[in-house]
N, C-alpha and C positions, 0 to 999 in steps of 0.2 A: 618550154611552153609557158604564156602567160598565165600565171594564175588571177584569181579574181579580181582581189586589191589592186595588185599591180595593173587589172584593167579598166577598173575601175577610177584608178587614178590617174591614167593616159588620158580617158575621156572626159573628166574634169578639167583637167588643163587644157585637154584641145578645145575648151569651152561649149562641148556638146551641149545645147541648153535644155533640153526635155529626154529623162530617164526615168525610164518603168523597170524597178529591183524587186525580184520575184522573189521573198525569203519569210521561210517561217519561224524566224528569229529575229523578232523584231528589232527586240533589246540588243542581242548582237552585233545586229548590222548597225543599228544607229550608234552604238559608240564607235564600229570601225570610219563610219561617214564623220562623226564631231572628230574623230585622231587626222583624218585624210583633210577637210577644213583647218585645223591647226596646222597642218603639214604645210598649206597651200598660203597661209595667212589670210583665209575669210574668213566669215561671220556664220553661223547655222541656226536657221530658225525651224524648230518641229511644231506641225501643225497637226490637228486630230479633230472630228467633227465635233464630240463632245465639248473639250477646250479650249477650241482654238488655238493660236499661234501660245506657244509657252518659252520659259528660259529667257525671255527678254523684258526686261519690266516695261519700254517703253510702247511693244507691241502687244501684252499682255491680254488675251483675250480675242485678237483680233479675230476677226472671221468666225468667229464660237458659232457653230449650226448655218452654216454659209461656204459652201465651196467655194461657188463663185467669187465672193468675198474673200476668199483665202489667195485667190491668183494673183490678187492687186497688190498684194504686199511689193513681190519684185518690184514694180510702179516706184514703191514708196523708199525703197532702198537704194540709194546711191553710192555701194561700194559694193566691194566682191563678197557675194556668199551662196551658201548653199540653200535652200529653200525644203525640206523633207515633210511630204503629203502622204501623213498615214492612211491607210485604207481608201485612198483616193479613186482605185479603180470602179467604183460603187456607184462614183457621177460618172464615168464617160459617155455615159449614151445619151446627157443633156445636149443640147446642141450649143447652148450657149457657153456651159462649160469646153466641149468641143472648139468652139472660134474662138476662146480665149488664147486656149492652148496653143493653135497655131497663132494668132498672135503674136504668144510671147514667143514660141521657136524664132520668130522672123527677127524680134527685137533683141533678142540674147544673145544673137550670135556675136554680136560687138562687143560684151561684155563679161565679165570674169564674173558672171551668174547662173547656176545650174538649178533647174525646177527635179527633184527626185521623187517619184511617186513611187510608194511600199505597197505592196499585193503581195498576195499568199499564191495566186494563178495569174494564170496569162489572159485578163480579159481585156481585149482591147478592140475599140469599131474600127470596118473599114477603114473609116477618113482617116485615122488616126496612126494608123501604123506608119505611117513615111513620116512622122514626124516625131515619135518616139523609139529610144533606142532600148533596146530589151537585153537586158542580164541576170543571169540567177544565181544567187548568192549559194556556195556548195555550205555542207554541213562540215563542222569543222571537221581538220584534219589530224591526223595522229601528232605533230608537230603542237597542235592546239590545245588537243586534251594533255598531252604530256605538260603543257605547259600551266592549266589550269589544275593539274595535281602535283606541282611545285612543292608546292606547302608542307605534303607530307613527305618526312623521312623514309624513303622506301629500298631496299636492293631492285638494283634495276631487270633483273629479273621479274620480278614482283611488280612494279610498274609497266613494264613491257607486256606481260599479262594483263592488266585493270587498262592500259590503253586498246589490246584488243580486241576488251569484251566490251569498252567504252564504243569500239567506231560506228556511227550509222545512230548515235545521240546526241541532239542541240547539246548546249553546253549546261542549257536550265534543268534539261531531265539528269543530266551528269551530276547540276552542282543538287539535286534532291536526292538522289543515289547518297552522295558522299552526306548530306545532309544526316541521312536515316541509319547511315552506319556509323557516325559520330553520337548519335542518340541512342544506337545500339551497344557500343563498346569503345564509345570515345575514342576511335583512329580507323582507316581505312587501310585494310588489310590485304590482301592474295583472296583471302576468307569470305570477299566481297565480290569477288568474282560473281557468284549464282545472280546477287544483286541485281550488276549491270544488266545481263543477259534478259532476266526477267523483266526491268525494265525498257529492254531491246524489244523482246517480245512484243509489252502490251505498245510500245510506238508503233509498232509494223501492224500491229493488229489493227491501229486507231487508222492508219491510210485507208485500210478495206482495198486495197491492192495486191498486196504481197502479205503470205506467211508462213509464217517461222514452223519450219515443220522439223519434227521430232528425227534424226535420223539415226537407227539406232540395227540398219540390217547389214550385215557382214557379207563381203564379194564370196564369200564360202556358201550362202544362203541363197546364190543363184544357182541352178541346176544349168551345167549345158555354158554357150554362148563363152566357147575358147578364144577365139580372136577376140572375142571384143572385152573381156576380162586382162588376156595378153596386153592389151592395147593401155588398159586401165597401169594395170600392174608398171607399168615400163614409165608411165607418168606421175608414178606418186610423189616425186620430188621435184615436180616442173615448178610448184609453190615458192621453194626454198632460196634465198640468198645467192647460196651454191651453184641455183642454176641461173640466176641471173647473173653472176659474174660470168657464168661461162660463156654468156651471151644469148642464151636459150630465151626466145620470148613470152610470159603467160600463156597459156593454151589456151583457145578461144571458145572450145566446147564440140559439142557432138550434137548429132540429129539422129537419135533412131526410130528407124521406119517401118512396120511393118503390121501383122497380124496379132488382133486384141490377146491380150491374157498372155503372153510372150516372155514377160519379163522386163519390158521399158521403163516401168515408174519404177520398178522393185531397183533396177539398176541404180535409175537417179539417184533415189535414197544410198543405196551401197555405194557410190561413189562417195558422196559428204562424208560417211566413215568413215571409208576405208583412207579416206585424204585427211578426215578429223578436221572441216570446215562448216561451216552454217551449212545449214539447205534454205534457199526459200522458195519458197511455190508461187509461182505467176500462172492465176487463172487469168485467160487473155481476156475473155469477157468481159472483167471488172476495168479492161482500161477503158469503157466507154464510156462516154457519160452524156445525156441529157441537153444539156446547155452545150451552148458555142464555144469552142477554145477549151472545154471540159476534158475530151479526151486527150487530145497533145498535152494538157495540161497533167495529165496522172501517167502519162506516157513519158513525160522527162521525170515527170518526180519520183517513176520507180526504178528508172534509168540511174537518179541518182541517188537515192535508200541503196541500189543496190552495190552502187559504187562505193560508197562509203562504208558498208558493212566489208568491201574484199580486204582476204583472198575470201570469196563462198562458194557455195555449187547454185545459181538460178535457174529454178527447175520449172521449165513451162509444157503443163500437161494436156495433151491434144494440141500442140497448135495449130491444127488443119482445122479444127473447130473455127479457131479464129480469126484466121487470116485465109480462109476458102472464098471464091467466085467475089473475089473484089470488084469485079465491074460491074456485076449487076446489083450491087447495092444503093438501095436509095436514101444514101445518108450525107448528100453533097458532097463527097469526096472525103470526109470526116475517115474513113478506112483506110483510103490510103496513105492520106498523111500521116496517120499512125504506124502504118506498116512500114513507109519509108523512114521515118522516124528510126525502129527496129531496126532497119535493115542497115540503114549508116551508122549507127552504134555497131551492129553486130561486127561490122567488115572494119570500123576503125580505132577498136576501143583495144587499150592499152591496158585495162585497171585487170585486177587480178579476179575476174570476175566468170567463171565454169559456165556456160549456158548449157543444158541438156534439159532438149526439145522432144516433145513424142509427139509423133504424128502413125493416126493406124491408117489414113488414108494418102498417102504421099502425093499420088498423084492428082490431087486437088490445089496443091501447093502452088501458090505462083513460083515457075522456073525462078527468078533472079533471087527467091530465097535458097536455092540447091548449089546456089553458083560457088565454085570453090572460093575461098576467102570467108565465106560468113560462118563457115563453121571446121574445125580441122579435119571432121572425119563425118560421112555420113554411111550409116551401117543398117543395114539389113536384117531384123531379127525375125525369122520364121518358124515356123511349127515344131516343134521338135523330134531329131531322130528318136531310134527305138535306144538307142545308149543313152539319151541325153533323159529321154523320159524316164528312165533306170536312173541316173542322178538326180532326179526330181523328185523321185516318189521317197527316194534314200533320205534325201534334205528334208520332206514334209512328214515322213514317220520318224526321223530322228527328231525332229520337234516336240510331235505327239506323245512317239512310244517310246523314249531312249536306251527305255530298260528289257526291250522286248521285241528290239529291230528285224532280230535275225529272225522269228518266228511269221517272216512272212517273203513271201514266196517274189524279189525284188523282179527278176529276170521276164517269169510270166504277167505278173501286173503289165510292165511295160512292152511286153508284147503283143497282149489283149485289149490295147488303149493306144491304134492306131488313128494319126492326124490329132491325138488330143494336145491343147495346148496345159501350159502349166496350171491356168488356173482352173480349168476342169481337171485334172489333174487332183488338186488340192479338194473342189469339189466336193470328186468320188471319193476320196480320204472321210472328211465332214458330216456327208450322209452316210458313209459306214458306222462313222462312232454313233451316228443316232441308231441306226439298228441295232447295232450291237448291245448302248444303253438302253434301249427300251426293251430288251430280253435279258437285262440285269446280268448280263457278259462282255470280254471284249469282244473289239470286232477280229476279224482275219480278212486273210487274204481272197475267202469265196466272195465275204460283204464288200469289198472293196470292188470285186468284180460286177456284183450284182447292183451297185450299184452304179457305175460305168457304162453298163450294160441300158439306165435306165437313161443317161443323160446323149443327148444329139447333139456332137459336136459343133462348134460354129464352121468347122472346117467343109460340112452336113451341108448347113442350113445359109451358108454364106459363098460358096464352091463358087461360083461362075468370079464375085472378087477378089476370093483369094488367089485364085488363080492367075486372075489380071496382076495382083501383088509382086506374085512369083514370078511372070515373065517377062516383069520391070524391074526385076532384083538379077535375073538371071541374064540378062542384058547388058550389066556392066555398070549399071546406075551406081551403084550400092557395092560397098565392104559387108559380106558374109558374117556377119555376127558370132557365126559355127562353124567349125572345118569340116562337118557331118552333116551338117542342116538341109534335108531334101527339099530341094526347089520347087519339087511337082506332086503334085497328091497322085 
């Protein structure tokens, strides 16, 4: 597959004359554009509203506070080069800048001249899109930063770590990282490691897209949900080298469906452990945005943070919340371009990239996201049997009480706490210790009841959909999350 340079630099020679490069690396991309010009034997002139044309003493200044003025330049140049327009997407919705532009598309094509407009997003008018060609610069690749820490004498061990706590950082947050740990102990060490990560952090944090979520719950810490732990277990090396020789492709993720308080998020997060991978959280909401071109526009760029952090786990929670009753929304279409966006990443992405999805409403879903290919497995997680709530109560008082497990009565608890799901479960655990606390004792196995006894399950108060749940699970839709999991209240 082409990577970017390389197609970037097909369409410089094919003499494409109008390019829009979507990259938040300014400095970056303009020295790999001045190395791609040297390669090509043109000229490059960088223009910026503040300074106008610079690096050329005889254009020096030109266009300073003048877009329009900046276009003319090609006019003025009689040989082959590059022309690069910082932050130029800011005019297009002049109209005079507009007719220029096509203008010069018509005039370029005859000539070894390329006009390159720098954006950070995809904002481009109507008119304008058939005559600009759109590409987006990826964040650098592990091959990048390895190379960018050349410098230091490292075991590659030790390196092969710091590159991949480095991926999913420009190369300017990298060279401030290595900066602070040079001021810290004058070399960059393994010891540097936390660094990167933390600086990983606050980047994902500064998108307001995706984040960096803590994962720190153990596949032991689920009660119950044997297949789909089985399912977990048997994939923990699908990451590894080992299974790419053998031919095994990246796993493409899971969708679990089913009834609130279950077990879905708790899972996500047990997976990034149990696999020792990033988690990040995609709340879908956040990919909308306001403005035109806004939403596509944080819809690739967390398409691609997420790619360049793999192998991770991308953990998108509720996404029935977000991608429900697409046709009747009145956002011009703005949902489903996003959703299709989603959905062709999902079904053709190669990177090592986990997606686990929770939807408690599944059948809200548009069908072509259930369609086999977008996800390897879609599973079913329902109420839990009377066994499974006997391992649930076991995992939430071994938490609590580890020193005083046995003085409570496992078998009736989970007998007398029929349809409850786990996190009522946990609950009636929570308001026992405050009874128990506020009579200066612990609690037991009555307060546990008694309180149980006070809470209405959603199994209660939600009956006619969970039902519906269960007879879309029981149907064939859905892998059984439980080998015990009762279908039917």
């Amino acid at each position: 597959m082409m990577d970017f340079w390389q197609e970037l630099n097909l369409l410089l020679r094919a003499r494409y004359p109008l390019m829009y490069l979507v990259t938040i690396e300014e400095e970056r991309t303009e020295a790999g554009l001045a190395k791609l010009a040297q390669n090509l034997g043109r000229g490059i002139f960088f223009w910026d509203f503040v300074e106008g044309y610079q690096g050329n003493p005889t254009d020096a200044g030109f266009g300073r506070r003048n877009p329009l003025q900046a276009l003319e330049l090609p006019d003025k140049v009689n040989h082959g080069a590059i022309f690069v327009l910082r932050d130029f997407d800011r005019f297009l919705e002049d109209v005079a800048i507009a007719r220029k532009l096509k203008n010069l598309s018509r005039r370029l094509k005859s000539t070894a001249q390329n006009v390159v407009l720098l954006a950070t997003a995809i904002r481009i008018p109507e008119e304008l899109r058939d005559v600009l060609s759109v590409l987006e610069a990826p964040l650098p690749s592990p091959q990048e930063l390895t190379q960018e820490l050349q410098q230091f004498p490292l075991p590659a061990a030790d390196r092969e770590a710091l590159v991949r706590a480095a991926q999913g950082l420009t190369l300017e947050r990298l060279r401030r990282v290595v900066g602070r740990a040079i001021a810290a102990h004058q070399n960059l060490g393994i010891e540097d490691v936390p660094l990167l990560l933390s600086e990983k952090q606050q980047s994902i944090r500064q998108t307001q897209i995706l984040e960096f979520y803590p994962a720190s719950t153990n596949i032991q810490d689920i009660g119950g949900l044997d297949n789909l732990k089985e399912w977990l277990l048997r994939r923990g090396g699908a990451f590894s080298d080992r299974a790419r020789q053998y031919g095994i492709p990246h796993p493409k993720g899971l969708l679990l469906a089913g009834i609130q308080g279950t077990g879905k998020s708790l899972t996500a997060k047990a997976i990034a452990h149990h696999w020792q991978l990033p988690l990040l959280r995609l709340d879908v909401g956040r990919l909308f945005g306001g403005l035109v071109g806004e939403s596509e526009s944080r819809t690739r760029q967390m398409i691609q943070l997420a790619e360049a952090i793999a192998p991770c786990v991308l953990w998108i929670d509720e996404i029935d919340k977000g991608f429900a009753g697409l046709e009747g929304r009145g956002d011009g279409g703005t949902a489903n371009r996003v959703f299709g966006t989603f959905l062709t990443w999902l079904a053709e992405k190669e990177s090592a990239v986990f997606v686990v999805a929770t939807a408690n409403n599944v059948r809200s879903l548009p069908p072509e996201l259930l369609r086999k290919g977008r996800f390897d497995e879609l599973f079913f997680v329902g109420l839990p049997s009377q066994a499974e709530r006997e391992e649930i109560f076991t995992v939430h008082l071994q938490r609590y009480r580890p020193s005083t497990l046995r003085a409570y009565d496992l078998p009736r608890l989970a007998y007398e706490t029929p349809n409850f799901s786990g996190a009522e479960i946990e609950q009636a655990i929570i308001e026992a210790m405050h009874l128990g606390f506020s009579q200066s004792r612990d609690f037991t196995t009555e307060d546990v009841l008694e309180a149980a006894s006070q809470i209405v399950p959603l199994a209660q108060t939600a009956q006619q959909e969970i039902r519906a749940l269960q007879e879309w699970a029981a149907s064939g839709k859905a892998r059984l999350a439980s080998r015990q999991n009762p279908l039917m209240l």
